[in-house]
C-alpha positions as CSV (number, residue, x, y, z in Angstrom):
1,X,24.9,-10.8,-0.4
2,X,24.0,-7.1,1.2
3,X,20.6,-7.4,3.1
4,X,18.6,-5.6,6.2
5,X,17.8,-8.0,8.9
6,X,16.3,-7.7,12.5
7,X,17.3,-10.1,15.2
8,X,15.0,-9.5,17.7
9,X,11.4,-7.2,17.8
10,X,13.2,-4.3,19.0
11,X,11.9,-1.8,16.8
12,X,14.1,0.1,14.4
13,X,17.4,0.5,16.3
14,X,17.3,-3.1,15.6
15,X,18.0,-3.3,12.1
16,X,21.6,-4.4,10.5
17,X,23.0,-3.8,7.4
18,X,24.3,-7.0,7.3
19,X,26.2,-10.0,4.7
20,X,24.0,-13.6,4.4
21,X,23.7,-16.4,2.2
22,X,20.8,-16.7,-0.5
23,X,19.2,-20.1,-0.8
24,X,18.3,-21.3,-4.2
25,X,14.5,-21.3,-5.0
26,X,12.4,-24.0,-4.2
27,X,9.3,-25.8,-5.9
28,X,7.6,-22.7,-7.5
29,X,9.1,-20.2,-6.8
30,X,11.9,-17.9,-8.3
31,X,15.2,-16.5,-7.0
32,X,15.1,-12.3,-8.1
33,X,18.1,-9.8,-8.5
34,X,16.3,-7.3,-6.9
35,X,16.4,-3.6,-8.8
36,X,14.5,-1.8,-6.2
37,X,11.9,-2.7,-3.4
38,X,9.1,-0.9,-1.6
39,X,9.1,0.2,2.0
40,X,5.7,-0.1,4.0
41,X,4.1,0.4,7.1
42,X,3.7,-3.5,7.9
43,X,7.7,-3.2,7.5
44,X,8.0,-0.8,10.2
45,X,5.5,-2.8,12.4
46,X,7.7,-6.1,11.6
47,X,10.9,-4.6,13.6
48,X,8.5,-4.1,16.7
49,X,6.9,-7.8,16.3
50,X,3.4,-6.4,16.1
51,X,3.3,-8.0,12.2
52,X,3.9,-11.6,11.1
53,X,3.6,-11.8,7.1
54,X,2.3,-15.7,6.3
55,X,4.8,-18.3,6.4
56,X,8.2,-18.8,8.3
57,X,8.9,-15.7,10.4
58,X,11.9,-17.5,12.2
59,X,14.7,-14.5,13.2
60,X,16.6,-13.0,11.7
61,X,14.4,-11.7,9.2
62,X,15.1,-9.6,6.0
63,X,12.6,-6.7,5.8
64,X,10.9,-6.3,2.8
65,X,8.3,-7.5,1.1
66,X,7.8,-5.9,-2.5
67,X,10.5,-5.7,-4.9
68,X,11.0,-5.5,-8.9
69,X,14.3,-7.0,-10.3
70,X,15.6,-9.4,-12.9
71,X,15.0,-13.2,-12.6
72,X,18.1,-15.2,-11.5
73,X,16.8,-18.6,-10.9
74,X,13.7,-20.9,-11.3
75,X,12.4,-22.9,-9.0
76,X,10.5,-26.7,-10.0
77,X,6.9,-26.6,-11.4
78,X,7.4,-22.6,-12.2
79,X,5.9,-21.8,-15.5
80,X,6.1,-18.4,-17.3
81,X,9.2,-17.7,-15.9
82,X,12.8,-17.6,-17.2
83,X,16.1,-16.3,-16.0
84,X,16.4,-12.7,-17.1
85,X,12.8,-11.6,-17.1
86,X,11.8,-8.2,-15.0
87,X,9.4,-8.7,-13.0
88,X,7.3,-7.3,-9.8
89,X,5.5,-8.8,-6.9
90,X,5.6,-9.6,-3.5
91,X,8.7,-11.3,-1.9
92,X,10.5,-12.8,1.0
93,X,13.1,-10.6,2.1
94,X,13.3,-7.4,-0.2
95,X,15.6,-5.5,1.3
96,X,18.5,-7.7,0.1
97,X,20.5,-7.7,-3.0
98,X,18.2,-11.0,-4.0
99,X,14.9,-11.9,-2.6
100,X,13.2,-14.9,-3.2
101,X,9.5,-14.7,-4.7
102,X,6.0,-17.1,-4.9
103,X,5.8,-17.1,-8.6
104,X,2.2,-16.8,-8.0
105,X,2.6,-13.4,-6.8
106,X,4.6,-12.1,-9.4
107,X,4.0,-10.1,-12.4
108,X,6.4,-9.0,-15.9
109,X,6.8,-5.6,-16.0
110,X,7.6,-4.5,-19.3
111,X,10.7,-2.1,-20.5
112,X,9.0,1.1,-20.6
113,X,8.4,1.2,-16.3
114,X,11.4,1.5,-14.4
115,X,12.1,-1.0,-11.0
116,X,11.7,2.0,-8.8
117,X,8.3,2.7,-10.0
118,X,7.3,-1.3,-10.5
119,X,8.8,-1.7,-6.9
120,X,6.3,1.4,-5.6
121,X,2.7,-0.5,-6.8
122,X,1.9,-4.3,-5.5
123,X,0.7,-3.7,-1.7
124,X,-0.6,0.2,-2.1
125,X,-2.4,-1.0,-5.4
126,X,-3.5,-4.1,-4.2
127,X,-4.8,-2.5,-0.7
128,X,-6.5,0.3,-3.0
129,X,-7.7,-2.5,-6.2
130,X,-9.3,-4.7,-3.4
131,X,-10.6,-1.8,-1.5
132,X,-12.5,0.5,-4.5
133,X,-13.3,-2.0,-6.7
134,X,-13.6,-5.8,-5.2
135,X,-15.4,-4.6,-2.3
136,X,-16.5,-0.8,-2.1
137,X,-17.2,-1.5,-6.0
138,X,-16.8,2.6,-6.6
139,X,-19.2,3.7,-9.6
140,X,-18.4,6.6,-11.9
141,X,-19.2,10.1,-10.0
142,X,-19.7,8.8,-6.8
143,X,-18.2,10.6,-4.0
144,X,-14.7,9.1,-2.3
145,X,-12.9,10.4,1.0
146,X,-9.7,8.9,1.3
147,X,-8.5,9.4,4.9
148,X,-5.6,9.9,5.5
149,X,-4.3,10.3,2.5
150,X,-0.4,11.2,2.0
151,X,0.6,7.8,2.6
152,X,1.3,4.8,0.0
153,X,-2.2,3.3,0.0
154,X,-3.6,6.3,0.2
155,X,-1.7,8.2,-3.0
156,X,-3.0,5.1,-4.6
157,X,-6.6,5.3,-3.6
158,X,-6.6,8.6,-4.4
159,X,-5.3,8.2,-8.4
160,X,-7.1,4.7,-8.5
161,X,-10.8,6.3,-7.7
162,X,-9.9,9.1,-9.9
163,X,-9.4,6.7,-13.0
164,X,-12.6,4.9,-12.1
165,X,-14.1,8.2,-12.5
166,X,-15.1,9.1,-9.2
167,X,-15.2,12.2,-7.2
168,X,-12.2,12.4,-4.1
169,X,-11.8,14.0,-1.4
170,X,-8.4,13.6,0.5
171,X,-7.4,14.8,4.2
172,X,-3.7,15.5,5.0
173,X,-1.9,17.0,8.4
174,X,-0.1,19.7,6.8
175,X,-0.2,22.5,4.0
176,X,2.4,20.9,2.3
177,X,1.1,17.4,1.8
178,X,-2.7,19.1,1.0
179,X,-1.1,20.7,-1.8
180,X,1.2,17.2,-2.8
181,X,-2.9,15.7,-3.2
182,X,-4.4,18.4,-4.9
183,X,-1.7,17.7,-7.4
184,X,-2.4,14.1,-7.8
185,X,-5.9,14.7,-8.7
186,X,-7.9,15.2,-5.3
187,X,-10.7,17.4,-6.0
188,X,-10.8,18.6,-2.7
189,X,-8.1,18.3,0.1
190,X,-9.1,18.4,4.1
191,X,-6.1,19.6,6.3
192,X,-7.0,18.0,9.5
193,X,-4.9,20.0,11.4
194,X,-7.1,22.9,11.4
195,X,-10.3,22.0,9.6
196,X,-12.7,19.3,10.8
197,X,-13.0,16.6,8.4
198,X,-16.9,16.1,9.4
199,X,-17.8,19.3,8.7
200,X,-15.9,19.9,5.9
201,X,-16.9,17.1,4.1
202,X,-20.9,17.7,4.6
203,X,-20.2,21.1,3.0
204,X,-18.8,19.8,0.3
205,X,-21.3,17.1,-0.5
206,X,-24.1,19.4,0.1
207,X,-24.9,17.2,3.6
208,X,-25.2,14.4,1.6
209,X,-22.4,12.5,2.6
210,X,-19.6,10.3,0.8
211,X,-20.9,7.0,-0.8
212,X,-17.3,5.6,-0.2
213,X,-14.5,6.3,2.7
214,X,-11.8,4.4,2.7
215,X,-10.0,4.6,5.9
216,X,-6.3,3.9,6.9
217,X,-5.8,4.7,10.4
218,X,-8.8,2.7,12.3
219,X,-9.8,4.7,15.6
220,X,-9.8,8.3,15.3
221,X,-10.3,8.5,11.0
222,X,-13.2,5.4,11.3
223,X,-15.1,7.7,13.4
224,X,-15.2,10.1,10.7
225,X,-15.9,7.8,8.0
226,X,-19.1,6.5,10.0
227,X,-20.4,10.3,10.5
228,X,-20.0,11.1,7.0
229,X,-21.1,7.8,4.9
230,X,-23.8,8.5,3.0
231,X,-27.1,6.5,3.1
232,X,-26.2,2.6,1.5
233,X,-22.3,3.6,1.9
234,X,-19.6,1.5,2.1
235,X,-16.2,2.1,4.6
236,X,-13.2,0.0,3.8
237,X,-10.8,-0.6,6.4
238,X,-7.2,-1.3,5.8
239,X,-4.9,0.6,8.3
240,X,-5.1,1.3,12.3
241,X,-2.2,3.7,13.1
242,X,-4.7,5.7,15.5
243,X,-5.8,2.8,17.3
244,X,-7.5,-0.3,17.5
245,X,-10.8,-0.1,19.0
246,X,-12.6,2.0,16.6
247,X,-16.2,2.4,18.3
248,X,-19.2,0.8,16.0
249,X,-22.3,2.0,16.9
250,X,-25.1,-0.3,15.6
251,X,-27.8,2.3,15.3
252,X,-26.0,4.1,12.7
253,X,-24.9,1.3,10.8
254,X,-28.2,-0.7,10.7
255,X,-30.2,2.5,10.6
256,X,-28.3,3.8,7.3
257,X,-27.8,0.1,5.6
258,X,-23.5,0.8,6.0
259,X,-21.5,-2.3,4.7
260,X,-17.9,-2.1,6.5
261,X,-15.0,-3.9,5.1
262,X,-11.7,-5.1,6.5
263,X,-8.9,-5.2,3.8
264,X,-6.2,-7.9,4.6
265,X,-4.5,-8.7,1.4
266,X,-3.2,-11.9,2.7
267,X,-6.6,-13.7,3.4
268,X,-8.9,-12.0,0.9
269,X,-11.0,-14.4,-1.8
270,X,-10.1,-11.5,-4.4
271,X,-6.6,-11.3,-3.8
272,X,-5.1,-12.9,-7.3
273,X,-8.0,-11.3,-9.1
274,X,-6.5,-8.4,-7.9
275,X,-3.8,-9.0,-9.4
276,X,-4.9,-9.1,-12.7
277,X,-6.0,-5.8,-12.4
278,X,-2.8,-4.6,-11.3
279,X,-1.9,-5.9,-14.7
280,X,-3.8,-5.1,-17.0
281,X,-5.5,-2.0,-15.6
282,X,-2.5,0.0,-13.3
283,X,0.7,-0.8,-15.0
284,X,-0.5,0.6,-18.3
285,X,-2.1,3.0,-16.7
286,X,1.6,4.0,-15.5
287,X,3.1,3.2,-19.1
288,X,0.8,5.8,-20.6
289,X,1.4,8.6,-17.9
290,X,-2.2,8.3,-16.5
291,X,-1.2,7.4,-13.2
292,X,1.5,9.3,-11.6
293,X,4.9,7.8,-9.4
294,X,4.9,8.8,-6.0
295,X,8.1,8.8,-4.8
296,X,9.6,10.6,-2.0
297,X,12.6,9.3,-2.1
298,X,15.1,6.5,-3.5
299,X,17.6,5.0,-1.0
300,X,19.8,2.5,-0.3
301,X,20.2,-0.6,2.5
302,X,21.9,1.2,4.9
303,X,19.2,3.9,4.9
304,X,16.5,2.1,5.3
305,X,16.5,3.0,9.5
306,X,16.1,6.7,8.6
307,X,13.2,5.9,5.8
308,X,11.4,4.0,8.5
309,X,12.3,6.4,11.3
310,X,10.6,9.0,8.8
311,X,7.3,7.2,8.5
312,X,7.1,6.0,11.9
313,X,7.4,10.1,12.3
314,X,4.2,11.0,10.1
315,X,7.0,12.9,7.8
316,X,6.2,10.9,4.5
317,X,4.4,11.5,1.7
318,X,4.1,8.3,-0.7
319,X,6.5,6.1,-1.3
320,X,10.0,5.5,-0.3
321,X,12.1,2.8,-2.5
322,X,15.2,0.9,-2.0
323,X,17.8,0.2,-4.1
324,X,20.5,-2.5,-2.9
C-alpha cells in the first residue's frame, strides 16, 4: 500500500510518499480502508520529533492519526465491529491507504456524513468536548474567547460553545480569516494584527471579562487569557505554538479564584466520555446542518508536504483532509 512516512526527525523535507506492507490487526483492534484522514498540528510536530503519540514510535513512521474509512479486518476480542462498517476515530498511521485502529477509539458514522467531514472531527472535537464542557464546564450565555481561533481546535471551539449556548469571541491574524469566524458563528472577531486583544475584549464585556478562554498557542495568547478572565474563570490550555513558558503570576490567579487546565487528550480521565459526546452530541449535530465542515482543503498523499508546509506557515484556516 500508498502511505507517508518519516525516517528520521527532520522536519517536513523528510516525508516520503512511499509503498509498505500493512500488518493484519491484532487483539482489539481493526484493520481500516481509510476514505480520508485528518491533518493536525501534532502531525507537523511528529516530522521534527518534538511529538511522540502513546505507544511504538519506532521509525519509519506513517503520519497520521485520525481517519474515517470502511472496516477491512477484525482483530480478537473486537466487539461491535464487522468488515464493511464506516467508521471514525483515531489511528496508527492515517496517511496510508489502510491504517490500523484501537477499536476503543473508534466510532460508526452513519451514511448521511461523508469521510472527509467524519475524518475532520475526533482530535479538534475531542480537544474542544474535553475543554468547554469536561473541564471549563461552559454554561448557557457565558462569555468564551477562543484564541486563536482559525485553526482546527479552534473552528471547533468556536461552533461547540456556540451550541452550548454561549457567547464567543474569536481572534484571528488577518481580515480574511476574521471574516471566515464571523461566519461560523463568532459574535465578535479580534484581528490581532492590529487590534489588542486585552483591550478589545474589556470593551466588549463591559470590563467584565470572559468567564471562559480557551487558549491554543501557550506563551504570548495565555497572557491574554490571564488579563482578561473574569472573576471565578476558567482558562484551558491545549496548544503552545508561541512558546512554552507562559508566565503564571500567583497574585492574579489566587486573588481572582482562576482554575487553569491543561488539555492532553491522551492522559485525560474524560477522554472516552468524550467520546460519547462526539457521538451523540457533534455528529448529529453535523447530520442535521447545525455544525458546519471546515475544510480548507482535500488532498492527496503526495500533498501532504505542502498542507503541512501551509500550517507550519500560519496560512490555514480549519481543516485540511487527506484522501489516499
Amino acid at each position: 500500500m500508498k502511505a507517508v512516512r518519516i525516517h528520521e526527525y527532520t522536519g517536513i523535507t523528510g516525508i516520503r510518499v512511499e509503498e509498505t506492507e500493512m500488518s493484519p490487526p491484532n487483539i482489539g483492534e481493526i484493520r481500516m480502508r481509510v476514505g480520508a484522514a485528518g491533518i493536525n498540528n501534532s502531525d507537523l510536530q511528529m516530522t521534527y520529533g518534538k511529538y511522540k503519540r502513546p505507544g511504538n514510535n519506532a521509525l519509519p513512521q506513517i503520519l497520521g492519526q485520525e481517519a474515517a474509512g470502511i472496516v477491512d479486518a477484525v482483530g480478537e476480542k473486537v466487539e461491535g465491529f464487522l468488515p464493511g462498517m464506516r467508521v471514525v476515530g483515531q489511528v496508527k498511521g492515517g496517511f496510508a491507504e489502510m491504517a490500523i485502529a484501537p477499536a476503543t477509539e473508534l466510532l460508526p458514522i452513519p451514511d448521511d456524513i461523508s469521510f472527509e467531514v467524519a475524518a475532520s472531527l475526533p482530535i479538534n472535537y475531542l480537544t474542544a468536548i474535553l475543554a468547554l464542557i469536561y473541564r471549563a464546564k461552559v454554561q448557557v450565555g457565558e462569555w468564551v474567547l477562543v484564541h486563536p481561533s482559525s485553526g482546527g481546535v479552534g473552528t471547533a471551539a468556536i461552533q461547540l460553545a456556540k451550541l452550548l449556548g454561549a457567547k464567543v469571541i474569536a481572534t484571528a491574524g488577518n481580515r480574511a480569516k476574521v471574516e471566515y469566524l464571523l461566519k461560523l458563528g463568532a459574535d465578535y472577531c479580534i484581528d490581532y494584527s492590529n487590534q489588542n486583544v486585552v483591550s478589545e475584549v474589556r470593551k466588549i464585556t463591559n470590563n467584565i471579562g470572559v468567564q471562559v478562554a480557551v487558549d491554543g498557542a501557550g506563551k504570548v495568547t495565555f497572557a491574554d487569557c490571564l488579563e482578561v478572565i473574569a472573576n471565578n474563570g476558567r482558562i484551558a490550555c491545549y496548544g503552545t505554538t508561541t512558546g512554552l513558558d507562559a508566565a503564571l503570576p500567583m497574585g492574579k490567579l489566587l486573588g481572582r479564584n482562576i482554575a487553569v487546565y491543561g488539555i492532553a487528550l491522551w492522559y485525560n480521565s474524560d477522554y472516552q466520555a468524550s467520546w460519547q459526546t462526539l457521538k451523540n452530541l457533534i455528529i448529529p449535530a453535523f447530520v442535521q446542518g447545525k455544525l458546519q465542515p471546515t475544510i480548507e482543503e482535500v488532498v492527496s498523499l503526495e500533498g501532504v508536504s505542502a498542507a503541512l508546509t501551509k500550517m507550519e506557515e500560519r496560512r490555514l484556516m480549519g481543516k485540511i483532509i487527506v484522501v489516499p
